[in-house]
RODO-320745 format. One record per residue (C-alpha): residue number from 1; residue in one letter; x, y, z. Coordinates in Angstrom, 3 decimals. Example, Ala and Ser with C-alpha at 12.3 -4.5 7.8 and 13.67 -1.06 7.14 Angstrom:
<nodes>
   nr  rest         u         v         w
    1     A    12.300    -4.500     7.800
    2     S    13.670    -1.060     7.140
</nodes>
This chain:
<nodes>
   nr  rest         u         v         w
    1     X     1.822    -1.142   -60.685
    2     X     3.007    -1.870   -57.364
    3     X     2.567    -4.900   -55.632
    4     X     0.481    -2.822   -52.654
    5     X    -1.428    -1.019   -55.337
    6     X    -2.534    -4.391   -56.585
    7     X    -3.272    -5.516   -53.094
    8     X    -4.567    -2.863   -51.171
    9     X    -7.421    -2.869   -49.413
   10     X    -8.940     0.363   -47.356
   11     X   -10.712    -0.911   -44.561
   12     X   -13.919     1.303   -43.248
   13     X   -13.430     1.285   -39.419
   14     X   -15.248     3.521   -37.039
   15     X   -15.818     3.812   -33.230
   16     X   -18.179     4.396   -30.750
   17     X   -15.645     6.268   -28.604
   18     X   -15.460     9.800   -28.901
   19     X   -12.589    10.002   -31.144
   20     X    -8.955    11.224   -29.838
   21     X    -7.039    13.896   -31.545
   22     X    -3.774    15.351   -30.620
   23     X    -4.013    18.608   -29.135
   24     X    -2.135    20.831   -31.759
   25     X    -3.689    18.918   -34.780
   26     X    -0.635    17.323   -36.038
   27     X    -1.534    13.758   -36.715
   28     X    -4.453    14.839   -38.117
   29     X    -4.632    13.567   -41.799
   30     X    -1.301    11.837   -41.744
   31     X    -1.105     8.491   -42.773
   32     X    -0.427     4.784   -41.393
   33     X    -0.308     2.012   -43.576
   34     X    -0.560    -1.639   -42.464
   35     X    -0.283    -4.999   -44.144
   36     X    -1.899    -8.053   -42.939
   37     X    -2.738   -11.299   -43.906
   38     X    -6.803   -12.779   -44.218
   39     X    -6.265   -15.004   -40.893
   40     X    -8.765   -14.723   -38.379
   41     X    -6.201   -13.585   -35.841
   42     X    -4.512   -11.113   -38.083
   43     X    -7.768    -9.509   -39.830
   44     X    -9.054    -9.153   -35.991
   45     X    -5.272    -7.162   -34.255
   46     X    -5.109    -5.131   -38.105
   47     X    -8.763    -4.028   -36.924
   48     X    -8.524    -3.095   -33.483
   49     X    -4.597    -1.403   -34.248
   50     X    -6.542     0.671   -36.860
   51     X    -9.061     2.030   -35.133
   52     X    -6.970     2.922   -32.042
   53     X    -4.294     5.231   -34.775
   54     X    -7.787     6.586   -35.991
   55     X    -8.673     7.901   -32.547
   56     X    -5.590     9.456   -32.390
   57     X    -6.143    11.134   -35.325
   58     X    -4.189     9.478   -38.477
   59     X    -5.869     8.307   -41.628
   60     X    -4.932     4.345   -41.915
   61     X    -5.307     1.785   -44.412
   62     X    -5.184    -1.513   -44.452
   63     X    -3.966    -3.559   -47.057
   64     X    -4.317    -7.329   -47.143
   65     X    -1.144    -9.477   -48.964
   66     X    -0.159   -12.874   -48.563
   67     X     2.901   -14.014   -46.281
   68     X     4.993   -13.979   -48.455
   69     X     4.477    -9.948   -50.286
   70     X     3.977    -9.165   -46.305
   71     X     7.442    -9.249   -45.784
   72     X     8.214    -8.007   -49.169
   73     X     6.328    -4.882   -48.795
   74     X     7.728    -3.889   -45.276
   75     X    11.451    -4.509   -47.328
   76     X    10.240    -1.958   -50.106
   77     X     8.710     0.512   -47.621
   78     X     5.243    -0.403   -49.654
   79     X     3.214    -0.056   -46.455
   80     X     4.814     1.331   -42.639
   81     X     3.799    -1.757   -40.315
   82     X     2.474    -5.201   -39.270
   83     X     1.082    -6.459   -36.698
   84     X     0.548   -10.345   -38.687
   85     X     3.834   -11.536   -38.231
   86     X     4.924   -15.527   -36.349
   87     X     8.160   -15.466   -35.557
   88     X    10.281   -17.537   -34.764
   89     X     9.046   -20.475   -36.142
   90     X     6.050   -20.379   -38.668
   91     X     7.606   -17.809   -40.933
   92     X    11.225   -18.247   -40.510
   93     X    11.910   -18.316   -44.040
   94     X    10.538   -15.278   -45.061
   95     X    12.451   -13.618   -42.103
   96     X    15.371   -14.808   -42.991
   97     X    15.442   -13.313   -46.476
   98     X    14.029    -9.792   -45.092
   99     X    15.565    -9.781   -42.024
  100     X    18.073    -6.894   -42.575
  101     X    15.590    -4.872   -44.663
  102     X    12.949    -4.635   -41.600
  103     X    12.352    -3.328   -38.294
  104     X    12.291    -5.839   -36.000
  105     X     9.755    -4.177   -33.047
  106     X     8.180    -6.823   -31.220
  107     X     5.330    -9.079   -29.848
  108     X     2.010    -8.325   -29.964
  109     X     0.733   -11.473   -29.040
  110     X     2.403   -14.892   -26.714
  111     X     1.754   -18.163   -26.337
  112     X     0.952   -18.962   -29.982
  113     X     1.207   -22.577   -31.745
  114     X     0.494   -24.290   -34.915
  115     X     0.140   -27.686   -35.819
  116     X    -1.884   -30.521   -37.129
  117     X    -5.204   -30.678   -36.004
  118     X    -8.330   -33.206   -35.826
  119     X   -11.377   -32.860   -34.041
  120     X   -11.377   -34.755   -30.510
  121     X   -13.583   -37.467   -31.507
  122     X   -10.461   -38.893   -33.994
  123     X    -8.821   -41.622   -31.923
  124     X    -4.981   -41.155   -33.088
  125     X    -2.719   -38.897   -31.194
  126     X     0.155   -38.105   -32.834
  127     X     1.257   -37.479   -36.595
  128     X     3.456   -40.735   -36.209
  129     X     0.061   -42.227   -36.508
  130     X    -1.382   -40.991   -39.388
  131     X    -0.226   -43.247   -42.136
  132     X    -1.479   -46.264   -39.943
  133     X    -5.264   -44.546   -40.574
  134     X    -4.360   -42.831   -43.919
  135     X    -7.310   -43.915   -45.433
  136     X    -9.867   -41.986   -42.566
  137     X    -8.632   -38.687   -43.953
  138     X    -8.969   -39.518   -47.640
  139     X    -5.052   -39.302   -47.558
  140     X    -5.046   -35.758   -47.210
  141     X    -4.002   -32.794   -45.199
  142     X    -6.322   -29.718   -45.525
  143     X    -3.925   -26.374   -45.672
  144     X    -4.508   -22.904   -46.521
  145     X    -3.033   -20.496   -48.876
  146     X     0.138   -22.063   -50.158
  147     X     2.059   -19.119   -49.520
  148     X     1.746   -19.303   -45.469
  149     X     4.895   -20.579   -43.103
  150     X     2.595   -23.219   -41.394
  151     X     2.371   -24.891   -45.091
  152     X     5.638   -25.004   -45.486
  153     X     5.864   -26.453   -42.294
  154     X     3.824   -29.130   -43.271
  155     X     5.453   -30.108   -46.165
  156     X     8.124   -30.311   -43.847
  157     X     6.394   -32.613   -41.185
  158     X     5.681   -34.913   -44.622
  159     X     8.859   -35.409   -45.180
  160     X    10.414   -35.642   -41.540
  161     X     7.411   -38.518   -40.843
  162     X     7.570   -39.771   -44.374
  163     X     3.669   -38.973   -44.540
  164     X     1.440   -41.026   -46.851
  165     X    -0.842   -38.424   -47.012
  166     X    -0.745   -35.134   -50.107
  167     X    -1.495   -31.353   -48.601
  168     X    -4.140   -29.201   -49.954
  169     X    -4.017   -25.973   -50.401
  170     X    -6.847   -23.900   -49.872
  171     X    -7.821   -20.926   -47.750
  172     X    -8.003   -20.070   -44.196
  173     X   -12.028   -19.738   -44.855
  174     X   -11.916   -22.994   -46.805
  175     X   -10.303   -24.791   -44.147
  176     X   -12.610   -23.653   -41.443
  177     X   -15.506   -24.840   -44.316
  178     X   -14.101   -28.457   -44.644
  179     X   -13.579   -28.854   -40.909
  180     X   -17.144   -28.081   -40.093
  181     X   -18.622   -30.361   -42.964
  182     X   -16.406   -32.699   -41.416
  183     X   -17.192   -32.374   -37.893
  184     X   -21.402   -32.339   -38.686
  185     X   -20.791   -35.897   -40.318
  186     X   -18.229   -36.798   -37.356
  187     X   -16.024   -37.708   -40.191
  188     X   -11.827   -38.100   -39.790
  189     X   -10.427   -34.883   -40.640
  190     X    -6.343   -33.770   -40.236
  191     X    -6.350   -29.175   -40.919
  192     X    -3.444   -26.524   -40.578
  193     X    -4.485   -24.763   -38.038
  194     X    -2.929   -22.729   -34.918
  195     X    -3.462   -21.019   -31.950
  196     X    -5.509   -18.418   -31.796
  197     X    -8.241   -19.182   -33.665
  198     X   -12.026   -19.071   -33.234
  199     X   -12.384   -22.731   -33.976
  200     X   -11.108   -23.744   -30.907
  201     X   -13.701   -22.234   -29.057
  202     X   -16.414   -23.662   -31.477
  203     X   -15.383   -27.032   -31.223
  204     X   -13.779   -29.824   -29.700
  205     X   -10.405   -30.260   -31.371
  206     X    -6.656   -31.062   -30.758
  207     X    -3.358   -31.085   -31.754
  208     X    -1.954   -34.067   -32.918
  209     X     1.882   -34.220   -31.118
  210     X     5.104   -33.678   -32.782
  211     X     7.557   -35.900   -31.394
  212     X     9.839   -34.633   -34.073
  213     X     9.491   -30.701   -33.509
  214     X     8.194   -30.308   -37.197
  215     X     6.261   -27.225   -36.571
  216     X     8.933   -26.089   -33.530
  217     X     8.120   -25.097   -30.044
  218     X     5.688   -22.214   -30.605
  219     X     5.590   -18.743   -32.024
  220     X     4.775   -15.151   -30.856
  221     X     2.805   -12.914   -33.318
  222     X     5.084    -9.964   -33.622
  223     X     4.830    -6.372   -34.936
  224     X     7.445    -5.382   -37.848
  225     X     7.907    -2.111   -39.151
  226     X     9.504    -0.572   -42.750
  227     X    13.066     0.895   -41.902
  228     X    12.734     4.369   -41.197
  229     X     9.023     4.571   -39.625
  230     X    10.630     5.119   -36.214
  231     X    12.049     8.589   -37.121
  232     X     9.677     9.640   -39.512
  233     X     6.187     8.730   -37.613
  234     X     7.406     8.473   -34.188
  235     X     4.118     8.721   -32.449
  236     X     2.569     6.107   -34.775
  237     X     5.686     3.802   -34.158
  238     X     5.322     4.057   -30.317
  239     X     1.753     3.133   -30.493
  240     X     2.473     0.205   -32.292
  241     X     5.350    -0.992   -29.996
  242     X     2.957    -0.819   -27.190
  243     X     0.574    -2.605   -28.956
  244     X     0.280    -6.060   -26.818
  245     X    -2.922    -8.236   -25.924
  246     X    -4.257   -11.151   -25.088
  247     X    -5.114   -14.713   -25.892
  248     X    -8.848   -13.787   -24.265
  249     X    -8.572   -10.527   -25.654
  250     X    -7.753   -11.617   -29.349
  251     X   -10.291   -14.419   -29.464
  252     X   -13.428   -12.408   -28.424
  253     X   -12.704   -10.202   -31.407
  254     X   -12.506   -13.284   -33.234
  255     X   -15.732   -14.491   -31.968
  256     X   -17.698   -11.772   -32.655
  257     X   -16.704   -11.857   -36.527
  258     X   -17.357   -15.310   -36.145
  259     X   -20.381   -14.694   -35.210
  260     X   -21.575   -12.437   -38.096
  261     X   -20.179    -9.116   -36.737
  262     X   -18.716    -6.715   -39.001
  263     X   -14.629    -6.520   -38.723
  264     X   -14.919    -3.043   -37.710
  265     X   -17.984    -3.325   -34.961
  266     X   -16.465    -6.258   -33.592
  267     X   -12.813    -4.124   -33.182
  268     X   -14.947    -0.724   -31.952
  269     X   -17.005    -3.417   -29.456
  270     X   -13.433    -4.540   -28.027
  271     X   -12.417    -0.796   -27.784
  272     X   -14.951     0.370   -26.182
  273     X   -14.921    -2.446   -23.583
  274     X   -11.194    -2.034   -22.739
  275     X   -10.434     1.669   -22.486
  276     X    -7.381     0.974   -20.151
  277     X    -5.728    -0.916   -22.484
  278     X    -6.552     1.689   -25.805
  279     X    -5.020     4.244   -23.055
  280     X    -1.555     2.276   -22.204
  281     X    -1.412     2.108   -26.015
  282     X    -1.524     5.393   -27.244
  283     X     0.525     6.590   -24.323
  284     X     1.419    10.008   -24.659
  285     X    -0.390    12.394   -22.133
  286     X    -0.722    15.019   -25.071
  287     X    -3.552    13.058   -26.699
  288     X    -6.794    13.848   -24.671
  289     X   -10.571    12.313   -24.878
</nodes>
């Protein structure tokens, strides 16, 4: 079995908008596949990108891998697209190993970071400081999936700082678990963690600096595609280079969910607030409302 048919996941999705179709019918039943990875940010753009290809009439599904089969999968052609991938920084290893195999199309999303993070309340400043108060944070690092760039990063930022301190894998879910039990106790807590990310909005946290560029200077969340998608789904690969949004934009999809809103009503909410945007998207005058 392949490593998508293992994986896959068909997401529901749905709209409130009256749905688009292309005038002569042809997109209608053809198929876009997309791989993503269970981040916050990621599960939130995979939702909103499907939606807007379902309005213009393909079938889509969405299939959730780790980083690591992410990258794989666009290299065998398993799925057509992302929209999940940090480059340059946070995945840099798994883009230099794919690199040649992959469509490079480009960013969906600026101004993104990742780092170590404590909530406000924890006096240090900088990872240079953490061994000095290695016993506040049970000498540990919370992570997420051990597959994802931003843990290999920090296995990196252990060894650069010669860190007293062991990493944890867990999940992005588990993380966001531990850093609330943490915070409701006002207990010392050091988490993966990056920009976007609903967290931020729900408390008061901060990055700790990185004197010694550990985790780099900051990463855009970019949209890769299988070789081959651009001639053989054209439309579908012009929608997706198009595809671009906001910090503000991203995190009130992010919110919602968050907040106990289904992945697709929170996506179909954001679409129906922002029809300008859905419209500069999709582009091409021949699809009509």
């Amino acid at each position: 079995m392949s490593l998508i048919g293992i994986l896959a996941l068909l997401g529901p999705g749905c709209t409130d908008r009256e749905e688009i179709t292309s005038n002569d019918g042809v997109l209608n039943g053809e198929t876009v596949s997309i791989g993503y990875v269970l981040w916050d940010g990621e599960i939130a753009s995979t939702n909103v990108l499907k939606q807007v290809f379902e309005q213009v009439g393909y079938d889509v599904e969405i299939m959730a891998v780790d980083a690591g089969p992410l990258y794989q999968g666009l290299a065998k052609g398993e799925f057509d697209l992302t929209v999940s991938a940090w480059l340059p920084e946070t995945q840099k290893n798994y883009w230099d190993i794919y690199k040649d195999q992959i469509d490079y199309v480009g960013s969906n999303l600026d101004g993104c970071r990742c780092g170590l993070v404590v909530p406000a309340y924890v006096i240090i400043d900088s990872i240079e400081d953490l061994n000095g108060v290695k016993d506040k944070f049970d000498e540990t690092i919370v992570g997420i999936d051990p597959g994802a760039g931003i843990m290999q990063n920090t296995e990196n930022a252990i060894e650069m700082y010669n860190l007293e301190l062991e990493l944890e894998s867990s999940s992005g879910g588990g993380m966001a678990t531990a850093l609330k039990r943490a915070i409701d106790k006002e207990d010392w807590i050091v988490v993966t963690l990056w920009s976007p990310h609903w967290s931020f909005n729900r408390w008061d946290l901060k990055y700790l600096e990185d004197p010694l560029g550990a985790y780099g200077t900051g990463d855009h969340v970019t949209t890769l595609a299988r070789k081959g998608l651009k001639e053989e789904k054209p439309e579908a690969y012009a929608i997706a280079s198009r595809f671009h949004w906001t910090q503000e934009d991203i995190a009130s999809v992010m919110m919602d969910i968050e907040n106990g809103m289904l992945e697709d009503e929170a996506a179909s909410k954001w679409i129906s607030n922002n029809p300008d945007k859905v419209t500069e998207w999709i582009g091409e005058q021949k699809y009509s409302v």
